[in-house]
C-alpha positions in Angstrom: 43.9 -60.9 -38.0 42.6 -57.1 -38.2 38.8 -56.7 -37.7 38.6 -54.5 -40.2 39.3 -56.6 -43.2 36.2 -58.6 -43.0 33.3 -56.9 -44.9 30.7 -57.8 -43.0 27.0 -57.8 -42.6 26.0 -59.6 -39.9 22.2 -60.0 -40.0 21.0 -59.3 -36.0 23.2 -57.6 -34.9 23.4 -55.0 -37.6 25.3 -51.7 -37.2 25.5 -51.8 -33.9 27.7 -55.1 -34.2 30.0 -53.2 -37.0 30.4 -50.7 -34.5 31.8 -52.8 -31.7 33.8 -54.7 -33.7 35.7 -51.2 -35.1 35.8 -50.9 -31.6 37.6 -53.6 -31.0 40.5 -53.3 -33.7 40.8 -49.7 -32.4 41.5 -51.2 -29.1 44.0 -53.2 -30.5 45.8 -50.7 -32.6 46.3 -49.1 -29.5 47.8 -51.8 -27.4 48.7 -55.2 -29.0 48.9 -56.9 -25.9 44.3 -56.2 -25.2 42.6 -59.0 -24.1 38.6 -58.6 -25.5 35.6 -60.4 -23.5 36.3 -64.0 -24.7 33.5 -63.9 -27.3 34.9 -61.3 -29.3 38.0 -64.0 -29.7 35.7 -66.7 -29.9 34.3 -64.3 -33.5 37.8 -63.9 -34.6 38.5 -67.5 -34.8 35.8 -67.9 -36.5 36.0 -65.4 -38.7 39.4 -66.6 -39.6 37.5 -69.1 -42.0 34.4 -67.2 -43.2 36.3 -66.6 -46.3 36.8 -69.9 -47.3 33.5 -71.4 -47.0 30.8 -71.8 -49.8 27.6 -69.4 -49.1 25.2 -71.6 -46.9 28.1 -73.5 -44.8 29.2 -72.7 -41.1 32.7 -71.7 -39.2 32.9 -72.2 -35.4 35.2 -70.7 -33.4 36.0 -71.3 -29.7 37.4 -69.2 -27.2 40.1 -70.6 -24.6 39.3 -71.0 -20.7 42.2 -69.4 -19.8 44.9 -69.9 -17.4 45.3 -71.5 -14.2 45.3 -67.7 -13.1 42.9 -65.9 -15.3 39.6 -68.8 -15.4 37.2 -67.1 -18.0 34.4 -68.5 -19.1 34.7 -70.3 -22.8 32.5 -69.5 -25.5 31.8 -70.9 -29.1 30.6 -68.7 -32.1 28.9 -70.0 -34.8 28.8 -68.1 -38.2 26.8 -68.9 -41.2 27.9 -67.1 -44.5 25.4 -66.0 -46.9 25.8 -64.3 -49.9 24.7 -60.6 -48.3 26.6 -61.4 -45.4 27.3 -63.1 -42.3 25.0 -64.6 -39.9 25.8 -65.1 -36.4 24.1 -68.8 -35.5 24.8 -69.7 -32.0 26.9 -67.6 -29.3 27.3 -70.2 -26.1 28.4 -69.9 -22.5 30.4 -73.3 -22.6 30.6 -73.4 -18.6 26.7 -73.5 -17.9 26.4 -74.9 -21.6 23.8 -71.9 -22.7 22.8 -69.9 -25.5 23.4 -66.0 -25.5 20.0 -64.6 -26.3 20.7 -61.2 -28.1 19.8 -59.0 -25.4 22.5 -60.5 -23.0 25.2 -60.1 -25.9 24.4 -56.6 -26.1 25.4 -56.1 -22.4 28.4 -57.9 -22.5 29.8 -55.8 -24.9 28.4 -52.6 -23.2 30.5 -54.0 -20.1 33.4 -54.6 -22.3 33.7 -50.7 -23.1 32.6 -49.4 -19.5 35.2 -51.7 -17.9 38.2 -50.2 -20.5 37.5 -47.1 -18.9 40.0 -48.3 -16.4 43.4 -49.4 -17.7 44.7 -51.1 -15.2 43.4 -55.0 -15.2 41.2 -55.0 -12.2 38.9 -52.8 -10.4 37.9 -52.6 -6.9 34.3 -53.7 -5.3 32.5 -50.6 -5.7 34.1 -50.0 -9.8 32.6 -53.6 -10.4 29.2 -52.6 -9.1 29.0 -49.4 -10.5 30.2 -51.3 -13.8 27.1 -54.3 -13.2 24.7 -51.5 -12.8 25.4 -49.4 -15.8 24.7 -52.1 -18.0 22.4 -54.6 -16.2 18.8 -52.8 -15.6 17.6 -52.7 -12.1 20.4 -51.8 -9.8 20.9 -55.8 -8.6 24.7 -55.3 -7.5 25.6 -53.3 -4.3 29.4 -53.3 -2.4 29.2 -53.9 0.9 32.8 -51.5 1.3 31.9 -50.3 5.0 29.0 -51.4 6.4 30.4 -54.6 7.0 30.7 -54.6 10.8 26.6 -53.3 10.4 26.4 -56.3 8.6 28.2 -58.8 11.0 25.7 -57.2 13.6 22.5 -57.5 12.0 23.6 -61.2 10.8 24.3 -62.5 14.3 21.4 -60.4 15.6 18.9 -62.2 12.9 21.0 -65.4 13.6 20.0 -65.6 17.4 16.4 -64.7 17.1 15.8 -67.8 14.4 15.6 -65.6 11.8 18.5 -67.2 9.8 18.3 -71.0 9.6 22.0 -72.5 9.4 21.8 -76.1 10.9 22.5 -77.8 7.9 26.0 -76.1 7.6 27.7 -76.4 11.4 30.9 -75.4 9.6 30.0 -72.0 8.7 28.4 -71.5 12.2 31.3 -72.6 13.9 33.2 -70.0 12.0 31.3 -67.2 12.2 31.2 -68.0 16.1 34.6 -67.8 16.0 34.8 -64.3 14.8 35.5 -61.4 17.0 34.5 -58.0 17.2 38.1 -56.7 16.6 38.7 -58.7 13.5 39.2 -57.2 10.4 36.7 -58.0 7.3 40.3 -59.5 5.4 40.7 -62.1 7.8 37.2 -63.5 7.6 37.3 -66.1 4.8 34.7 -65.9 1.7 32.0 -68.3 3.0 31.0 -65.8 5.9 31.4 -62.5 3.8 28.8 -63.9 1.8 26.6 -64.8 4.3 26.9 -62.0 7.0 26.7 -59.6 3.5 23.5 -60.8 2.3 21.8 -59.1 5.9 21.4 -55.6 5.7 20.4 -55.6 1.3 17.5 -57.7 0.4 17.2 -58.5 -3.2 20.4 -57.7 -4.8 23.9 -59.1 -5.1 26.3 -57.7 -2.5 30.0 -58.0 -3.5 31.5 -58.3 0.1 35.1 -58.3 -0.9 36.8 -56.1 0.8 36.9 -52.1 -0.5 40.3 -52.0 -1.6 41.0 -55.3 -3.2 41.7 -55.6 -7.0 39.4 -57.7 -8.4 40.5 -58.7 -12.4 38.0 -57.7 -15.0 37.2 -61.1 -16.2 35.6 -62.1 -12.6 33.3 -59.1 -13.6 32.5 -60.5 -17.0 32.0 -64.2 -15.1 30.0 -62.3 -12.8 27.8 -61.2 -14.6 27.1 -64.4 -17.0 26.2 -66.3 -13.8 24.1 -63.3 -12.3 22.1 -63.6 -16.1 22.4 -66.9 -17.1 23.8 -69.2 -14.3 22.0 -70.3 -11.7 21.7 -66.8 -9.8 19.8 -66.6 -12.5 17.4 -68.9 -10.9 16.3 -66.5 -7.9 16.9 -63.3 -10.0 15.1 -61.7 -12.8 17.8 -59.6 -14.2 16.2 -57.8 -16.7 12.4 -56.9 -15.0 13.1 -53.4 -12.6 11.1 -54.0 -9.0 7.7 -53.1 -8.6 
C-alpha cells in the first residue's frame, strides 16, 4: 500500500502530518526494503481499512514487536473516518501501555528523519545523542565516549567518601571492586557503565556504551519513548529546559 493514495485530512495533525507521510512513501520509493518508526506501520494497517468503513466508525491497526533481534516497541493506531477526513483517535506505546500526546508524536517523527540522515542501520553513542538532542528540548542526553576512566575515578572516589550509597546491591559492588585500572571500558559489563557513567554529568542521560559501537536505530527510537514516557520519565521532565 502507497501512502499516497489515501486522500487524507487528518484533523490534528494537519499539514504537517501530510507532509510526513509523503515523506514516508518517498522513502519507500527509494528503497523497498525501509523500515519506518513502528507507528508509521501501525497507520498503514490501519489505513488499509479506512476505505471500507461507514463515516463515524473506527480502524485499528497494530504494529509488530519485532524480532528476537530487532525488539521495538509496539504501537496501536486508532483512526476515525469522518466525512472531511480522517481523525487520528488514539496512538499507544503498547509496552508501557500509554497514550502518545501530540507533542511526543511530533518528535518521533522529527527523529525518524534526523536518524535517516545515516544509511547504515545503527549509529554510534555520540550520533544517538546528537540525534536525542536535536529533537528532545533541553540537551538531557550526553555520550560518555572518553571520559570514562574520569568517570570510573570520580565514582570510586564518591564511592569511598559515602557519597554513593550501594549496600542494597553487593553484586554490583563486588564488580566494580573487581575492576582494574588497566581494563578497557568493553570489558566492563552494562550494570557498572551505568553506574560509574552517571558521576561526572548530573541531570542528564549518559549513553556509556562504548564510542565506537553500533548501536541500531530502533534502541534510539525505544530510547527515547522511555526517556518521555517510561518511567525515566518519572525523574525527568523532558520537555521544561533547566532554570
Amino acid at each position: 500500500m502507497t501512502i499516497n493514495n489515501i486522500n487524507m485530512n487528518i484533523d490534528f495533525f494537519g499539514d504537517g502530518m501530510r507532509i510526513f507521510l509523503a515523506y514516508i512513501s518517498r522513502q519507500y520509493k527509494k528503497n523497498p526494503y525501509y523500515k519506518p518508526h513502528p507507528i508509521i506501520r501501525a497507520f498503514e494497517c490501519a489505513l488499509e481499512g479506512i476505505n471500507k468503513c461507514k463515516n463515524g466508525k473506527c480502524t485499528m491497526g497494530v504494529s509488530h514487536k519485532g524480532t528476537t533481534t530487532n525488539i521495538c516497541d509496539p504501537y496501536i493506531v486508532v483512526l476515525q473516518k469522518k466525512s472531511n477526513g480522517i481523525e487520528v483517535k488514539e496512538i499507544r506505546n503498547v509496552k508501557v501501555d500509554k497514550q502518545l500526546p501530540l507533542d511526543i508524536m511530533v518528535i518521533i517523527f522529527r527523529l525518524q528523519i534526523h536518524l535517516d540522515k545515516f544509511e547504515v542501520d545503527t549509529v554510534n553513542p555520540q550520533q544517538m545523542a546528537d540525534a536525542l538532542n536535536s529533537v528532545i528540548p533541553g540537551n538531557k542526553f550526553y555520550a560518555l565516549g572518553d571520559r570514562w576512566k574520569e568517570a570510573r575515578d570520580e565514582f570510586k572516589k564518591q564511592l569511598a567518601e559515602g557519597k554513593i550509597y550501594l549496600t542494597e546491591d553487593s553484586d554490583i559492588i563486588e564488580e566494580i571492586n573487581r575492576i582494574r585500572n588497566d581494563t578497557p571500558w568493553e570489558d566492563y559489563s552494562n550494570r557498572p557503565r551505568a553506574f560509574i557513567g552517571t558521576s561526572i554529568k548530573a541531570g542528564v542521560v549518559t549513553i556509556t556504551s562504548p564510542k565506537d559501537s553500533k548501536i541500531e536505530k530502533y534502541k534510539v527510537f525505544d530510547y527515547a519513548t522511555e526517556f518521555m514516557i517510561g518511567k525515566t520519565a518519572d525523574y525527568f521532565k523532558p520537555f521544561k529546559k533547566d532554570c
